[in-house]
C-alpha positions in Angstrom: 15.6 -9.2 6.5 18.1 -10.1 9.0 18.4 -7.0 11.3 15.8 -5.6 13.4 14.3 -2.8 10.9 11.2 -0.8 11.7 8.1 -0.8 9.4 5.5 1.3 9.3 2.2 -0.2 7.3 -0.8 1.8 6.5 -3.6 -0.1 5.6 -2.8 -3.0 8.5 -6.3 -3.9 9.6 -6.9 -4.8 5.5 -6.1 -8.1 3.6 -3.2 -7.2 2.0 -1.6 -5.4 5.5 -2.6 -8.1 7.8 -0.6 -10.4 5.7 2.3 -8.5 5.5 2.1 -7.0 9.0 2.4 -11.1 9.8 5.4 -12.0 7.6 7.7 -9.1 8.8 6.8 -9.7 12.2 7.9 -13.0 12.1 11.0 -11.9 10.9 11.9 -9.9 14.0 11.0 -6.0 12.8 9.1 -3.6 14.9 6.0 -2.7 13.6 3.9 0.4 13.4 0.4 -0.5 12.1 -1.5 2.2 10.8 -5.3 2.2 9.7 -7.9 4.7 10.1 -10.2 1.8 11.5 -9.9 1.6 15.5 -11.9 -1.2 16.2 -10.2 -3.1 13.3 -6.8 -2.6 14.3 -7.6 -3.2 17.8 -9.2 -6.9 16.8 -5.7 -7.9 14.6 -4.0 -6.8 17.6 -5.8 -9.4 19.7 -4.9 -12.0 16.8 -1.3 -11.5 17.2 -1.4 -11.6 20.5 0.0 -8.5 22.8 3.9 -7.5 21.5 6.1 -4.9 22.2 7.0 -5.3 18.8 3.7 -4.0 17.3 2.7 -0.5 18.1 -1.0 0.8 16.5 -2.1 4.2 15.4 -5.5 5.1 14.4 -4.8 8.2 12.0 -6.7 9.6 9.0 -3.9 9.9 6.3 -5.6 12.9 5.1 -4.7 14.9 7.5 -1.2 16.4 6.8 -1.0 17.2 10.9 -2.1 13.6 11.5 0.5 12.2 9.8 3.1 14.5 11.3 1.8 13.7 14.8 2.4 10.0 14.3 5.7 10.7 12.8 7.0 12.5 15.7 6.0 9.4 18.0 8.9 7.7 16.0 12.7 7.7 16.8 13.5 5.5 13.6 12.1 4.4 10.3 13.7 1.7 7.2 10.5 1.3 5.6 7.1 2.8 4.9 4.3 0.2 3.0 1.5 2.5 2.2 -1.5 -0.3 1.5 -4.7 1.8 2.5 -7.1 3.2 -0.1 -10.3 2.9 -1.4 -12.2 1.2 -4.2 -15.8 2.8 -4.9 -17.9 2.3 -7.9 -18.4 5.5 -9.6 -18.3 7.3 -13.1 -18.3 10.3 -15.0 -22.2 12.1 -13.4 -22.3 14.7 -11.3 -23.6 12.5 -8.3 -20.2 11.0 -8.0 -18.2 14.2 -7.7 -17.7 13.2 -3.8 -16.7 9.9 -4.4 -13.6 11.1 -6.9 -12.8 14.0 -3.6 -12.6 11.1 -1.3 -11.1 9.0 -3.5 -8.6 11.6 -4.4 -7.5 12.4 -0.6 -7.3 8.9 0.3 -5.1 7.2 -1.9 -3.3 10.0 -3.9 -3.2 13.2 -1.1 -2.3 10.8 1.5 1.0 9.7 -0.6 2.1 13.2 -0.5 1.7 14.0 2.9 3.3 10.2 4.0 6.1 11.3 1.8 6.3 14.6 2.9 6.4 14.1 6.0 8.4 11.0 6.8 10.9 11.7 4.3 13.8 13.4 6.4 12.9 9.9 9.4 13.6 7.5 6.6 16.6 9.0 4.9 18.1 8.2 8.0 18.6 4.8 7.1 21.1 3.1 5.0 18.5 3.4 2.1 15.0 4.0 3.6 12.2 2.5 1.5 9.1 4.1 0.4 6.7 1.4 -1.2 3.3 2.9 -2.4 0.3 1.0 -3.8 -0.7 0.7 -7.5 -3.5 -1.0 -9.2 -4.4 -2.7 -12.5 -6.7 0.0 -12.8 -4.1 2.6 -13.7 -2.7 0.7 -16.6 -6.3 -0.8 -18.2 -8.7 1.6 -17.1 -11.6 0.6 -15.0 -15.0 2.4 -16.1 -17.0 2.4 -13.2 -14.1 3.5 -11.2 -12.9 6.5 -12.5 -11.9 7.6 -9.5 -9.9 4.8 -8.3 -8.4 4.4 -11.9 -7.2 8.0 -12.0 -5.9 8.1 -8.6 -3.7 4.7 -8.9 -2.2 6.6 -12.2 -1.1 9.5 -9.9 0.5 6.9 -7.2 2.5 5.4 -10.4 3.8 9.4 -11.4 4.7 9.8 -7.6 6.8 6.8 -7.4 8.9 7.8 -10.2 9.0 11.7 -9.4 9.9 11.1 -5.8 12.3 8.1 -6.9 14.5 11.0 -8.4 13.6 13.2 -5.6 14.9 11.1 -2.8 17.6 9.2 -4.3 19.9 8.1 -3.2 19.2 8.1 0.9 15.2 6.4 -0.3 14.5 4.1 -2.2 10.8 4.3 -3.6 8.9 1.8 -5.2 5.5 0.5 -6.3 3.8 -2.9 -5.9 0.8 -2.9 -8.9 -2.1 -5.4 -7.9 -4.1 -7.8 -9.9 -7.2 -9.1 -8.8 -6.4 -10.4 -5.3 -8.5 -12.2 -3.1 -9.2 -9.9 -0.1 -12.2 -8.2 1.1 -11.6 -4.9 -1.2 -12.6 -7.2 -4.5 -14.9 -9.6 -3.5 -17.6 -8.2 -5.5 -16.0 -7.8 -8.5 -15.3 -11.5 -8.2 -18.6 -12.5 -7.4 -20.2 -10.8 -10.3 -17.4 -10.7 -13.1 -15.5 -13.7 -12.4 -15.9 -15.9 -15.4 -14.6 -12.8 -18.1 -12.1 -11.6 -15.7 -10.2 -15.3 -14.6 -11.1 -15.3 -18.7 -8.1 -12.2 -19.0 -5.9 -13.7 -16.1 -3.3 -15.8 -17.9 -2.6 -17.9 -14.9 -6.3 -18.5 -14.2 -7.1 -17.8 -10.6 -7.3 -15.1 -8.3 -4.2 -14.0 -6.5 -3.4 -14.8 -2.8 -2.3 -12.2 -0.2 1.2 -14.1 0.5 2.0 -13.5 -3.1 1.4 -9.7 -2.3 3.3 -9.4 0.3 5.8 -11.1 -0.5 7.0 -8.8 -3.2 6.8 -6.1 -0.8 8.9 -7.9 1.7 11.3 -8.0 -1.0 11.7 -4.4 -1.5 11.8 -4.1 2.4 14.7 -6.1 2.1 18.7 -5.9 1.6 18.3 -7.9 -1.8 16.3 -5.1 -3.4 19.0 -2.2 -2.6 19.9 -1.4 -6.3 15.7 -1.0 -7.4 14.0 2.6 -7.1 11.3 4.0 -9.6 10.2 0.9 -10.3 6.2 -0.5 -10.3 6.2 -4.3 -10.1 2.6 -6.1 -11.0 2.0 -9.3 -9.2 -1.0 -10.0 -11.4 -0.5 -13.7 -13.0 -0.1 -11.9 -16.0 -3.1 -9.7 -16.6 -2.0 -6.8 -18.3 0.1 -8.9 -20.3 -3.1 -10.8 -21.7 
């Protein structure tokens, strides 16, 4: 990215947002991190050192008023990385039925009201880009997280539906995660990770910087003719 562009990343106090909340910012954008976690945020603000580029909000995305109050803070927008979500074990009994409500709000309601509301900001710019968050799970199924599996299907349908909606002034996309190392799947690597790096034709986990920097791609002047899309940086899991 060569001009100054302001980003907005939800999600910024996890693995996958601190990593790209670090690349753009040594690139020169402004940054608005996002992440429902106070303390968090505040502690990767104190490992970047104070900026006047980096500005933090501490909003539940849940909240469609939250997410317009942290809108109207903004004067301008180019790009909106929505990282945060959840990832809870649960399946199909009737103990879980709060897990698939929160599971629901966080990472499908919240795409809605991100979109709804930001929309008119980032058709401002010369395209805006929406990038939402995908998983494996949509595509393979994961059966102990029904929830999660569901809810990462739904991201994939709003990324197309709101590709058409907004084109041409936004350009929205989706990034489709394998098993990368972070925080969020460390248990799943710690307990399954002989038959899953089994199902990973390149054989090892996947890094952060590989993450992000797809998404610093479609951030990016070189992506301006890609909307609709949903781009897996797996090593080739769902092709296995």
């Amino acid at each position: 990215m060569t001009d100054r562009k302001t980003i907005l990343i939800t999600g910024a106090a996890g693995g996958l947002g601190r990593e790209f909340a670090k690349l753009t910012l040594a690139d020169g954008a402004h940054l608005v991190l996002v992440d429902r976690d106070a303390a968090a945020l505040s502690r990767f603000e104190s490992e970047l050192g104070k900026d006047a580029a980096v500005q933090l909000a501490a909003v539940d995305l849940t909240s469609f008023d939250a997410c317009r109050h942290l809108m109207e803070r903004l004067e301008r927008l180019d790009a909106l990385v929505h990282l945060a979500g959840v990832y809870i074990d649960d399946d199909a009994s009737e103990e879980f039925k709060g897990v698939w409500d929160t599971t629901m709000a966080v990472n499908l309601t919240s795409v809605f009201n991100l979109a709804s509301v930001f929309a008119p900001l980032l058709s401002k710019a010369a395209p805006g880009r929406l990038i939402l968050t995908s998983s494996i799970a949509f595509r393979r199924g994961s059966p102990d997280h029904l929830a999660y599996s569901a809810s990462k299907g739904g991201v994939v349908g709003m990324t197309r539906a709101l590709a058409r909606r907004f084109a041409p002034h936004i350009l929205v996309n989706a990034v489709s995660p394998g098993i990368i190392q972070t925080q969020m799947t460390e248990d799943i690597r710690h307990t399954r990770a002989d038959r899953l790096l089994a199902e990973i034709p390149l054989k090892r986990w996947g890094q952060p910087p590989e993450v992000a920097g797809v998404l610093r791609f479609l951030c990016g002047d070189d992506s301006s003719y890609i909307t609709g899309q949903v781009i897996n940086v797996d090593g080739g899991m769902n092709n296995a």
